[in-house]
C-alpha positions, 0 to 999 in steps of 0.5 A, spaced: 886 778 583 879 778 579 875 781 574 869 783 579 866 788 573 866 790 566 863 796 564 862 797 557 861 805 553 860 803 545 863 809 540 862 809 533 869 811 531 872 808 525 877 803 529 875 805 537 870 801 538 869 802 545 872 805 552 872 800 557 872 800 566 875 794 570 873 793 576 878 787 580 876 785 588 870 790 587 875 794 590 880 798 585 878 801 578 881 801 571 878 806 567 880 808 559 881 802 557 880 801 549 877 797 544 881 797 538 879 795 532 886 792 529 889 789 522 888 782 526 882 783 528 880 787 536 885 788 541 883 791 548 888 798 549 891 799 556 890 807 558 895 811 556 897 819 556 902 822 552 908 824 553 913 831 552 916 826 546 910 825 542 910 817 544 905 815 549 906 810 556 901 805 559 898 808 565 895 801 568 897 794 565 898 786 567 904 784 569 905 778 565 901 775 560 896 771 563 893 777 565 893 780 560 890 774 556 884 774 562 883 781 561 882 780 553 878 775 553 873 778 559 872 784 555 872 782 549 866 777 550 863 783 554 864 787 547 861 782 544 855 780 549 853 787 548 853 789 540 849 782 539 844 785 544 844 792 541 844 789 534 838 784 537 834 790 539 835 794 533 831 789 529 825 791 526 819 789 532 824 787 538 823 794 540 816 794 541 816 787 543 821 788 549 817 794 551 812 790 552 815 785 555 818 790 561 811 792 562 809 785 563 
């Protein structure tokens, strides 16, 4: 199975960073992935719903763990692809700079 695409939704949250949706074979769909900012650093979050109990169970996840490595290590690196963008945007003239280069 592989990862086809990786959709990334950035939030301002203390420590969610961003909700993601995985696309495998181009033909089956993941949605309500998270970004997580942990104690050790970021971690992706299966999705989850919670139960009658109070606790939460996983929804969609790998089977083993070279899968779930596989799927960390894209979506983080799509995480990070993205913030470095989003911060080279917003730097002071890039903004002006990139418009004016779309419309070249």
């Amino acid at each position: 199975m592989t990862i086809t695409d990786v959709k990334i939704f950035p939030r301002q949250e203390d420590k969610l960073k961003a909700y993601v949706t995985v696309t495998f074979d181009n033909a089956f769909v993941v949605h309500n992935l998270k970004i997580i900012e942990g104690a050790n650093g970021l971690f992706v979050a299966m999705p989850s719903r919670k139960r009658r109990d109070g606790t939460y169970m996983d929804v969609a996840h790998p089977l083993n763990s070279k899968m779930r490595r596989e799927m960390e290590e894209r979506i983080l690196a799509e995480y990070k692809k993205e913030a470095l963008l989003d911060e080279f945007t917003t730097m002071p003239g890039m903004q002006q700079r990139q418009e004016a280069f779309e419309t070249n």
